[in-house]
Every structure is written in C-alpha cells, then in structure tokens.
C-alpha positions, -999 to +999 in steps of 0.1 A: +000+000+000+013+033-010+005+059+018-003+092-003-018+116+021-016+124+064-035+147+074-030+159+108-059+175+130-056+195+163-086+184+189-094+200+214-123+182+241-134+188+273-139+158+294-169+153+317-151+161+351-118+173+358-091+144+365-065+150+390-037+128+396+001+135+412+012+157+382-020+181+384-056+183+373-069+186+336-101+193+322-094+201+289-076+178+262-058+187+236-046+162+216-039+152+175-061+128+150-038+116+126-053+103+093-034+086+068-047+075+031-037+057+002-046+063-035-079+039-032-102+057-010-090+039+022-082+057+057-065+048+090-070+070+124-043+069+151-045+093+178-012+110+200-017+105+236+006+132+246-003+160+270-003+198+265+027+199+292+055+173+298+037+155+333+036+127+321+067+122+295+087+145+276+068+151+245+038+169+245+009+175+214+032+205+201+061+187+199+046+159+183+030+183+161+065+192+150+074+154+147+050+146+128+050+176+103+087+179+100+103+150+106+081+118+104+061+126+079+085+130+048+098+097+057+065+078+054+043+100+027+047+086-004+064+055+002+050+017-004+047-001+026+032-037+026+030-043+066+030-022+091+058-032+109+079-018+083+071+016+101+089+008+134+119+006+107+115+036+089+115+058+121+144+033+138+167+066+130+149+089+151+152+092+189+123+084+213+092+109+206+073+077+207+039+095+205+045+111+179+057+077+161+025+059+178+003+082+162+011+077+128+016+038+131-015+033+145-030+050+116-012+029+089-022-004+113-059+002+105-055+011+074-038-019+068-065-043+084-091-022+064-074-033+033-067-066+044-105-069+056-095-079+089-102-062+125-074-047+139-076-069+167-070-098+140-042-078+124-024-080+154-031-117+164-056-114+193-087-136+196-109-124+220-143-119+210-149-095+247-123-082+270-122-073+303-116-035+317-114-015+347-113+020+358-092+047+369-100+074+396-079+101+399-069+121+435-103+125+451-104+153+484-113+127+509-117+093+515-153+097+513-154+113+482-131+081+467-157+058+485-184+069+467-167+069+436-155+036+439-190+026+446-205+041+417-180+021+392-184-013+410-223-008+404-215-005+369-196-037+368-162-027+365-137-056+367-108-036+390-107-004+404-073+019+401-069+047+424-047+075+420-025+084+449+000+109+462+019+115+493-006+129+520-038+112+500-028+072+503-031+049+534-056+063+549-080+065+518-066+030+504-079+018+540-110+036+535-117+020+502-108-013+509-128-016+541-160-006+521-151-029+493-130-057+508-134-080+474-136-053+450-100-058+430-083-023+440-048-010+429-028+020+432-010+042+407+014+065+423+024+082+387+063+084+405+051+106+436+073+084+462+112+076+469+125+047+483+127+069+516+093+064+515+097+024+517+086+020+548+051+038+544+047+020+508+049-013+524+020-003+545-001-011+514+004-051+520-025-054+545-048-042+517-045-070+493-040-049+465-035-064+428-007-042+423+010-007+429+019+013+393+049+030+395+056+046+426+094+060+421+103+082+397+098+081+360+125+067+341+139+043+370+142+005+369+173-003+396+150+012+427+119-002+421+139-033+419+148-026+459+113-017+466+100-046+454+125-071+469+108-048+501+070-049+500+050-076+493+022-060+469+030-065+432+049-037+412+036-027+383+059-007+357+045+021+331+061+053+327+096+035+330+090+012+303+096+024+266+110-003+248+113-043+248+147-034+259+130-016+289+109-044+299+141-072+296+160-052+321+131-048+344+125-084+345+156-094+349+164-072+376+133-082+395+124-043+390+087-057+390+060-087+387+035-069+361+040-042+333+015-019+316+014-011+284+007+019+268+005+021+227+024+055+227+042+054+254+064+023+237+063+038+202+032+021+188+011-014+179+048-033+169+065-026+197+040-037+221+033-068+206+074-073+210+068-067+245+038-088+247+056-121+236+087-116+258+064-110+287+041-139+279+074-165+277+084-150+310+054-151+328+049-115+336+010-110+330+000-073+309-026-045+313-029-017+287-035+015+301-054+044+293-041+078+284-074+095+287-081+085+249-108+102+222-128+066+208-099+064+181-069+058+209-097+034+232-102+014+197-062+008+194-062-001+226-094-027+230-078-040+197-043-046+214-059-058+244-073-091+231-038-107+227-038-133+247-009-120+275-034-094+284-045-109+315-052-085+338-083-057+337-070-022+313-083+013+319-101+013+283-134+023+300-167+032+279-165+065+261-192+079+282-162+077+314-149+105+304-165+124+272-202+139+269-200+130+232-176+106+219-159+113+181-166+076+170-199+057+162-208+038+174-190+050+215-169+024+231-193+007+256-187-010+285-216-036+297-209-051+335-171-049+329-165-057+293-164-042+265-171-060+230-143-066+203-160-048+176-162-074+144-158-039+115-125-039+094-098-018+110-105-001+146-143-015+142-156+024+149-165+045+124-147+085+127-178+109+128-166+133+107-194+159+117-181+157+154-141+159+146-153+189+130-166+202+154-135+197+177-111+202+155-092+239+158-068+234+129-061+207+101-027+202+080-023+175+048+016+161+039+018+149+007+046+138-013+051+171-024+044+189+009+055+170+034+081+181+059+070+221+045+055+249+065 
C-alpha cells in the first residue's frame, strides 16, 4: 500500500469532570487525530496520547505536532509499505518521541487491516471476542469522596478499580476504600510521587491485598523499584519506566517488578507492544494496557491490542461515556458489567464521525509527497 496523504488535525475536548492525579488536574484535552490514506479511497486513524505539558513524558501534542510535520512525515508519505511493521523501521533513526511515532503507526495499522479486511484486533493476532476493563479514579479530596466513587464504578460492573495516589492522599483512603469494598480488585498508581525513603510507608499497602502498585518511584527508573520490590509484598507494576522491549528485559531481569502496563504510545506504537507482549508472555509476567485519557480512536487501538492473549489482567479502556459527553466515533466504546465487545468492522471497528471531529477540531494540516516536511 502506498501511503499518499496524512492529514494531521488539532482536537481539542473537554472531558466530563476534571481528573486529578500527582502531576495536576486537567479538564481540557488537547490532543492530534492523525489520518493517513492511500490512492484507493481507504483511511487509518491513530490518535497522539501526549499531554499539553511534559507531566507525564517529555513530548507533549506541540512537539509531536512538529514530529509529525517535520520529521516523520516525509519519511513515510509517499512510500510503499506492505505491513506495518515496516514503520517501526523507517522511524528506527529517530530518537524516542514515541507518541509522535504511535500516532502515525497506529494510523497505517488500520488502514492496513481495512485493506486486508481484517479487524485490527485480527491484524495483530488477538482472539478475543470480549475483554475485560477497569477504571481509573484520579486524586479524590477525601476518602469519602473516593468511597463513593469507587461505589458508583463497581455498580457498573467494572472488573478492577485503580486509584490515584500521592503523598498525603494514600493509606488512609486506600484503608477507607478497601474496608467498604473488601473483594472489589483495588490497585494504586502513584504516577512516581514516592522515593525509596518512603519504603517503609509504601509497604503499609500489603495489608490491603492490593492487585498491584503502578509505578511509585520516579519516572525513568528500573534499579530502585527493583529494591522496593524485593521490600514490599504487593506486586509492582511498571509504566512510565518502560519504553521499549529493551526496557521491559531489564526490568524483568532485575526483578524491578512482577507486572508491566502497556501503553500504545508510550512504547512507540502497535509493533513494539506486541514485542513486549511475547517476551512477557514466555516469562510469565502478566500485561494491562493503560489508558491515556483517549478520544474513541486511541480506546479502539487499545481494545484491539488488548485481546492478545498475554493481556490478563483488567486495562483502563473504560466506555466513552467515562470520560467524554459525546464521543468522536460511532458507534461510542461501551462497557456492559465490565466488558467491552471486540467490535467485528474492518480496522478499529468504529467509524470517525466526521461531523463531530469537526466540530473539535481547531486546525487541520495535509503532507503529501510534495508537501511534506514544509511549513
């Protein structure tokens, strides 16, 4: 397939409640659609997950737009490819900014399935016809507020409950929580809030049973969480430290943790996660696929990836209706008592409503052979 045209759209969408975790509170999203098409009518959608400001990882939507534009682009517009894993390899040159990569691949995966009339979920190997998800609460004021939270998500079904944390807003509300819900499946995700002088209060959490704790020291570190694991006896779960396969062999083989999450653009895109799912899967080491507070075209990526067969363990690809009033995809991504159905369409399975990208779009750019990499 010959990829003739990207077209690149700014979003902006404000999601139903603010969400607040360690880094700060957001409302508002900004983020990128990326569209790619060939010379038969056919389009793929892949969506950056990067923030407006570097909390989470470096890049952030403007300087993904600026990959994407100036960089990636003129190295994929134009060009035959006949599977996407040949995309990986054509941006092998280029230094992290795996977002920006993500966004594009992910676009070129469903197009691919599309022409291959295949789901994406096919296209990548999974067989699951439903999948399991859970949700993810961010910093709540209280631990009352976070109990009736919770409560309103396990009335809804959902399979595990993640709750964001920060120093001054754990143990006690953790407590809280799992007293009210002592069977509910409850983790924590410290987005890198704690240090390992903070060992002693961490290991506090093993009297709650909890499935896991995501990433509690800092951000790009595997040889401490390795200490604080051989430490506390509740799971460590590893996300923001993992970007590559190479990321998740040292952390296994340093003991750096027992489970990994996997985020689509935090590893660079549908390829390398796969990568990481096999190694994982041959070493035992069960998967999640997190959420980065996606538009329907990111959830569909990741409810596709989620159905390989390593992905034991509840992701946070809740329903569309979690977090947006209207969703950009039809049909919305709908969760029914904890599960969410592998839709059977060619490529993501959702349709792009054009009428509502328009209408949260703020600006649009097209690369083309002749354009790309131009201002």
């Amino acid at each position: 397939m010959k990829i003739e045209e990207i077209r690149m759209r700014h979003m902006e969408m404000r999601m139903k409640t603010p969400f607040t975790t360690s880094f700060g509170t957001m409302q508002d999203k900004p983020f990128l659609l990326i569209e790619v098409r060939d010379g038969e009518g056919n389009s793929g959608w892949g969506e950056s997950v990067a923030f407006s400001h570097p909390w989470y990882a470096e890049e952030t939507v403007e300087t993904n737009a600026h990959m994407i534009r100036d960089i990636l682009s003129p190295l994929i517009v134009g060009k035959e490819i006949s599977h996407p894993d040949e995309v990986s390899e054509i941006f092998g040159g280029i230094r992290r900014n795996n977002m920006a990569k993500a966004a594009i691949e992910g676009a070129v995966w469903d197009l691919y399935a599309k022409r291959e009339k295949m789901t994406l979920a096919q296209a990548l190997g999974g067989d699951k016809e439903k999948i399991d998800v859970g949700i993810s609460i961010g910093v709540q004021d209280s631990a009352e507020a976070m109990i009736e939270t919770v409560r309103g998500f396990v009335e809804q079904g959902y399979k595990r409950i993640k709750m964001k944390i920060k120093p001054g807003a754990d143990i006690e509300i953790v407590r809280a929580v799992r007293g009210a819900f002592p069977d509910v499946p409850l983790m924590a995700d410290a987005n890198s809030a704690y240090t390992l002088d903070d060992t002693d209060l961490l290991k506090q959490l093993d009297e709650f049973n909890l499935t896991m704790i995501e990433q509690p020291l800092a951000h790009d570190d595997i040889i401490d969480h390795a200490t604080l694991q051989k430490a506390i006896d509740t799971p460590v779960c590893l996300d923001e430290s993992i970007h590559s396969l190479e990321d998740a062999k040292k952390a296994v083989e340093l003991g750096s943790c027992r489970i990994i999450n996997v985020k689509i653009g935090r590893v660079g895109g549908l390829t390398e996660s796969k990568k990481i799912h096999d190694y994982c899967m041959e070493k035992g080491i069960p998967l999640w696929c997190g959420g980065m507070l996606e538009s329907g075209i990111g959830r569909a990526h990741n409810v596709a990836l989620t159905t390989l067969p390593n992905f034991v363990l509840p992701g946070d690809t809740a329903g569309s209706d979690r977090y947006w009033v209207e969703d950009i995809i039809t049909p919305e991504v709908v969760a029914v008592n904890g599960e969410i159905t592998v839709p059977a369409g060619y490529g993501i399975g959702y349709e792009p409503d054009l009428g509502k990208i328009g209408k949260y779009t703020t600006a649009e750019e097209v690369f083309t052979a002749e354009t790309a990499g131009t201002k």
